[in-house]
C-alpha atoms as an extended CHARMM CRD file, in Angstrom:
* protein
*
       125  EXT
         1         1  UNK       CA              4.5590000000       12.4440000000       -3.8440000000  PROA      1               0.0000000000
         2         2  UNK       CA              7.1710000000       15.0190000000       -2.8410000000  PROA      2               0.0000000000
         3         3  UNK       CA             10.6790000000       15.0300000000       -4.3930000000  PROA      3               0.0000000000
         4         4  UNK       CA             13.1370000000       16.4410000000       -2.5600000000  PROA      4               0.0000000000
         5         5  UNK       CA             16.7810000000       17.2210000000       -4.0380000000  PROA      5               0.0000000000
         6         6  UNK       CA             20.0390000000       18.2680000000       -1.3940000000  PROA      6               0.0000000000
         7         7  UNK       CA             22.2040000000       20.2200000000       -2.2880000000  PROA      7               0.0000000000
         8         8  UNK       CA             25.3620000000       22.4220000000       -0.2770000000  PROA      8               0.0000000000
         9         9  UNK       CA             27.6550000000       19.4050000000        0.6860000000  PROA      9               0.0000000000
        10        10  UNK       CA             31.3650000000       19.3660000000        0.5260000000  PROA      10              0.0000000000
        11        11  UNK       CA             34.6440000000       19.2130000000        2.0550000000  PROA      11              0.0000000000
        12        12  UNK       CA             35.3060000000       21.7530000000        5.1940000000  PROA      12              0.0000000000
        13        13  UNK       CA             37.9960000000       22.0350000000        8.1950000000  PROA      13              0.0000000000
        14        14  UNK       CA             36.9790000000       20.8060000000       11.6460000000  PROA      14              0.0000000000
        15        15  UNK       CA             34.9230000000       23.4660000000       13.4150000000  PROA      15              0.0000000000
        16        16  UNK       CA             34.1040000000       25.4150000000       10.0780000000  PROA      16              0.0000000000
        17        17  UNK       CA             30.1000000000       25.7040000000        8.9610000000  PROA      17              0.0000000000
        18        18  UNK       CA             27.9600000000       24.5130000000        5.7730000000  PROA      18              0.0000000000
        19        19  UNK       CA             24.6420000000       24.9320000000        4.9450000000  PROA      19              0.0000000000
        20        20  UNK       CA             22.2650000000       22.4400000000        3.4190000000  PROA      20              0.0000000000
        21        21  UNK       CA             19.5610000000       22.8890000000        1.0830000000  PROA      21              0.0000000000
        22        22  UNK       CA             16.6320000000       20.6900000000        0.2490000000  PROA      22              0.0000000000
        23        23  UNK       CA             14.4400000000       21.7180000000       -2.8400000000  PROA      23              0.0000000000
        24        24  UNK       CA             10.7440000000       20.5310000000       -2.6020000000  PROA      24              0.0000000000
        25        25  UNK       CA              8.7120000000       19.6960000000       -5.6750000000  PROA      25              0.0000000000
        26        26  UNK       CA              5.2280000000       18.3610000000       -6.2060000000  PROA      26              0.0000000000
        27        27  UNK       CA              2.7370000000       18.0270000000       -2.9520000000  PROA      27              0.0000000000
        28        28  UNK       CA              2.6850000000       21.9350000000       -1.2070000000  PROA      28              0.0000000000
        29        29  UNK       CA              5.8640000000       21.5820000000        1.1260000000  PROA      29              0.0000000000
        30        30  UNK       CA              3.9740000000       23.2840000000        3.6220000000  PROA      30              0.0000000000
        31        31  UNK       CA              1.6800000000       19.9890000000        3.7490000000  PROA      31              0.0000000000
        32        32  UNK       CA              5.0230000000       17.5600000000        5.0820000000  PROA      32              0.0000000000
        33        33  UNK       CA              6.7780000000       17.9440000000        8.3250000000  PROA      33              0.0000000000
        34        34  UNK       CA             10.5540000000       17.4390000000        7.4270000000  PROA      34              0.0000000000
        35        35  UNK       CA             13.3790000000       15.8580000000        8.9540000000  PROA      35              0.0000000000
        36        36  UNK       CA             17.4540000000       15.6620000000        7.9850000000  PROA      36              0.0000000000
        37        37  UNK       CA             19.0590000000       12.2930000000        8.4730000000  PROA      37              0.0000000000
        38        38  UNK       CA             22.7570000000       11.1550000000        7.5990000000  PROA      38              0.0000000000
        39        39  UNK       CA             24.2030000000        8.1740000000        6.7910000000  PROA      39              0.0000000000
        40        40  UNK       CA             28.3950000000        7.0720000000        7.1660000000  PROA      40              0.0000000000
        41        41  UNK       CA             30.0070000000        4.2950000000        5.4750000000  PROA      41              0.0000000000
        42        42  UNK       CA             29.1850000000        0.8900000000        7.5730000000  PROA      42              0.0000000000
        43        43  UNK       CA             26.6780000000        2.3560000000        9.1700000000  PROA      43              0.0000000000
        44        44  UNK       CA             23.0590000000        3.1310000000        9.9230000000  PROA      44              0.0000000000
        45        45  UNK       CA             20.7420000000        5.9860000000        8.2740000000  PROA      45              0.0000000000
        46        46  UNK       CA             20.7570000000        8.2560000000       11.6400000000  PROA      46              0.0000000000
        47        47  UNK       CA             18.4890000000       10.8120000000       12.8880000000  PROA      47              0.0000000000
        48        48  UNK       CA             19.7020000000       14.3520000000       13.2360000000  PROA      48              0.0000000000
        49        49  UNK       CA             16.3990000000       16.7370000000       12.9050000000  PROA      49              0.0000000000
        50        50  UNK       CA             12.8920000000       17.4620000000       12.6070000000  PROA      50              0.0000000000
        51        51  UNK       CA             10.8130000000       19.8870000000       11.6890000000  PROA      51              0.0000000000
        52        52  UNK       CA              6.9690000000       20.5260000000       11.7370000000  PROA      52              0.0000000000
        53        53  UNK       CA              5.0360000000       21.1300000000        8.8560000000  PROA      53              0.0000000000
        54        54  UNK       CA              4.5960000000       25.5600000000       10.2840000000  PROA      54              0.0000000000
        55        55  UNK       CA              8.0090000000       25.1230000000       11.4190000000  PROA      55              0.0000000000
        56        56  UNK       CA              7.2000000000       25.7280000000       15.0200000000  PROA      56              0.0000000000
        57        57  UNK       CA              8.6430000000       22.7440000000       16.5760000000  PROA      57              0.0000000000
        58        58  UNK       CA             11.7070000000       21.3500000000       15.9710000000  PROA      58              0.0000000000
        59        59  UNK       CA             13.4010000000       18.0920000000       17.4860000000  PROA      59              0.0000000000
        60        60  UNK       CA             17.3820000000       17.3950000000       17.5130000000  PROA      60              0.0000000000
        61        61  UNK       CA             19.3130000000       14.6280000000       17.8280000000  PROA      61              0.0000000000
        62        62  UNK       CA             21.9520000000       14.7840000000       20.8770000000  PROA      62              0.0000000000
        63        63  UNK       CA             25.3280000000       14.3710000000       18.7050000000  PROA      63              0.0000000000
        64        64  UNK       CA             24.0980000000       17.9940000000       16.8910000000  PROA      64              0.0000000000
        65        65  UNK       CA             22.1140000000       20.0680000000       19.5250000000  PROA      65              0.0000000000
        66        66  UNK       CA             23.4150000000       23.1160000000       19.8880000000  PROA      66              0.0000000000
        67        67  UNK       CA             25.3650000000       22.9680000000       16.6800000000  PROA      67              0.0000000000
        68        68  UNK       CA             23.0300000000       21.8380000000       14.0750000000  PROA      68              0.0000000000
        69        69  UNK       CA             19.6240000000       23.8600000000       13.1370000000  PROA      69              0.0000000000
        70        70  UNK       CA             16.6660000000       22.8230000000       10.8460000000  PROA      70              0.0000000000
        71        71  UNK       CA             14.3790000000       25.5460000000        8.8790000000  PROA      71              0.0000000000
        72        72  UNK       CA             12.5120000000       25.6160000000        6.9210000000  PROA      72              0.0000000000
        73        73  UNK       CA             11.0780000000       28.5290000000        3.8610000000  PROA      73              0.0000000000
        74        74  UNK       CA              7.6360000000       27.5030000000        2.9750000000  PROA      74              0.0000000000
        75        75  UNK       CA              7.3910000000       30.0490000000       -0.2310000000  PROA      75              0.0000000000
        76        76  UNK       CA             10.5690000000       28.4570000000       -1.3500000000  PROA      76              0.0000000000
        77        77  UNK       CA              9.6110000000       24.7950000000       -0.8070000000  PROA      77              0.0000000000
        78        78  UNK       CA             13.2110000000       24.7960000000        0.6800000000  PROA      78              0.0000000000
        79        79  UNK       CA             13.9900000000       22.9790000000        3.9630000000  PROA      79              0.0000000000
        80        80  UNK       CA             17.9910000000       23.9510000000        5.1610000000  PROA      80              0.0000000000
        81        81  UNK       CA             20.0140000000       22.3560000000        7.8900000000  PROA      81              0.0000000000
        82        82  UNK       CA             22.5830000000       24.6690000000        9.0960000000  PROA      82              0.0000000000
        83        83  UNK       CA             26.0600000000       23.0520000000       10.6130000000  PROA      83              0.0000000000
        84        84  UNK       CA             28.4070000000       24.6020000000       12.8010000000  PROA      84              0.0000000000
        85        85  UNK       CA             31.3330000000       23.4230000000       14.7280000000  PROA      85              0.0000000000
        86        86  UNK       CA             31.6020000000       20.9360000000       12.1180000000  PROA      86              0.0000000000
        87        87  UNK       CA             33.6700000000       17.9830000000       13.6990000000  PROA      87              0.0000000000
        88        88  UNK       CA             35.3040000000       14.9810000000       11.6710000000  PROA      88              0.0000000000
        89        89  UNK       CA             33.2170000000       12.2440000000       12.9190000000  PROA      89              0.0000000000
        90        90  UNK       CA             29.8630000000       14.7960000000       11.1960000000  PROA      90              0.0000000000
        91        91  UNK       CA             31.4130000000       13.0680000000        7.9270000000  PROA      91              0.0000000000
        92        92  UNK       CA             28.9180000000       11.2840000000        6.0010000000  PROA      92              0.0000000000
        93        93  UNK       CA             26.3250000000       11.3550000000        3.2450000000  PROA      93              0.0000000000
        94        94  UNK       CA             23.5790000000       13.7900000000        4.3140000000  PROA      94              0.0000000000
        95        95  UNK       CA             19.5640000000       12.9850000000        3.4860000000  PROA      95              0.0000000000
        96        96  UNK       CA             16.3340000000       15.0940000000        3.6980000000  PROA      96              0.0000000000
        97        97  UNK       CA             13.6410000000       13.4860000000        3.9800000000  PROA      97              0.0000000000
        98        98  UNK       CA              9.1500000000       14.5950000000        3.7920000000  PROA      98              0.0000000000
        99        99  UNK       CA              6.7920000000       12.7480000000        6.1190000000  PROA      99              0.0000000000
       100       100  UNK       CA              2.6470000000       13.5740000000        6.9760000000  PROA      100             0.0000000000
       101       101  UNK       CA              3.4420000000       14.3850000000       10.7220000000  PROA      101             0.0000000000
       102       102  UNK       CA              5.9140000000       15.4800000000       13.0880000000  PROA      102             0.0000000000
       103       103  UNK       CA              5.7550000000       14.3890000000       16.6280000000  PROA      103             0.0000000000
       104       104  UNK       CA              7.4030000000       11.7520000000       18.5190000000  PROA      104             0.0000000000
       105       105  UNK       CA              8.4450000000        9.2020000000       15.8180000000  PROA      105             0.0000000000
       106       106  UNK       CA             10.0670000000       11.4930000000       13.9820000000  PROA      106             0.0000000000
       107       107  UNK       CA             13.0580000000       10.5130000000       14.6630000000  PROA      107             0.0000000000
       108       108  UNK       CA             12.4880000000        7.0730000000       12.8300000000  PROA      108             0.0000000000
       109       109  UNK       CA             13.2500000000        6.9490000000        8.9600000000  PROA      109             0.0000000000
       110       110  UNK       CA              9.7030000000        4.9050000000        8.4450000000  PROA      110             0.0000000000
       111       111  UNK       CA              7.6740000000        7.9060000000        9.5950000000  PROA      111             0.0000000000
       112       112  UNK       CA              9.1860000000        9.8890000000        6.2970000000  PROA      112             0.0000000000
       113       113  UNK       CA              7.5290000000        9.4960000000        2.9140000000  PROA      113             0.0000000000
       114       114  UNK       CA              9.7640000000       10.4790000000        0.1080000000  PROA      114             0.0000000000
       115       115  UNK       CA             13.9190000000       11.3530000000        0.8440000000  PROA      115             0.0000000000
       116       116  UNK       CA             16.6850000000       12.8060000000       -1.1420000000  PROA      116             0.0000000000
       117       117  UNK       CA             19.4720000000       11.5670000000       -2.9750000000  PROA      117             0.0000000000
       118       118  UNK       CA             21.8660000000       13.2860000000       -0.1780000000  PROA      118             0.0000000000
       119       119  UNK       CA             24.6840000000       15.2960000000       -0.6430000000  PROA      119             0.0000000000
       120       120  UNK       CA             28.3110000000       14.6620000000        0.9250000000  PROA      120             0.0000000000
       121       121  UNK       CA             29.9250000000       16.1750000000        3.6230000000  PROA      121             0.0000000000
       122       122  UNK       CA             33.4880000000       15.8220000000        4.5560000000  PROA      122             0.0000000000
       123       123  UNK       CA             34.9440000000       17.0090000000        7.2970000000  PROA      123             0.0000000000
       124       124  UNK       CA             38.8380000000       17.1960000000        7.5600000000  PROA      124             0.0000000000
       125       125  UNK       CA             40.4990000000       17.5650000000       11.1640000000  PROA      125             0.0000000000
């Protein structure tokens, strides 16, 4: 199967930007629809975005529409999620994650294959 590896994460200033990577290996990437997922202390592995396998569609979670986007670079097997208007409460651990399909489910971590180790991202007000 797919392994995917994050990488960008770190500590920025409320309303400052960061970039995510997520390096493919294996399985073509172009074969998985992708999604981004993060996860805070306490809580639940949430949904942020998805993206289809041509990267033609894309789905967002409310807390990051308008300030989040997912693309994706088939000839570099790279998926990114860029982040703007970072806000404190964005603060958590930060997943990729490589599922069969993209479509409605998407949003639910079961419909993904093979995730990340995630990468950390701190926001400071």
């Amino acid at each position: 199967q797919v392994q995917l590896v994050e990488s960008g994460g770190g500590l920025v200033q409320a309303g400052g930007s960061l970039r995510l990577s997520c390096a493919a290996s294996g399985r073509t990437f172009s074969s998985y629809a992708m999604g981004w997922f993060r996860q805070a202390p306490g809580k639940e592995r949430d949904f942020l975005a998805a993206l289809s396998r041509s990267g033609g569609s894309t789905y967002y979670a409310d807390s990051v529409k308008g300030r989040f986007t997912i693309l994706r670079d088939n000839t570099k097997n790279t998926v990114y999620l860029q982040m703007n208007s970072l806000k404190p409460e964005d603060t958590a651990v930060y997943y990729c994650a490589a599922g069969r399909t993209y479509g409605p489910g998407s949003y639910r971590t079961g419909e993904y294959e093979s995730w990340g180790q995630g990468t950390q991202v701190t926001v400071s007000s």
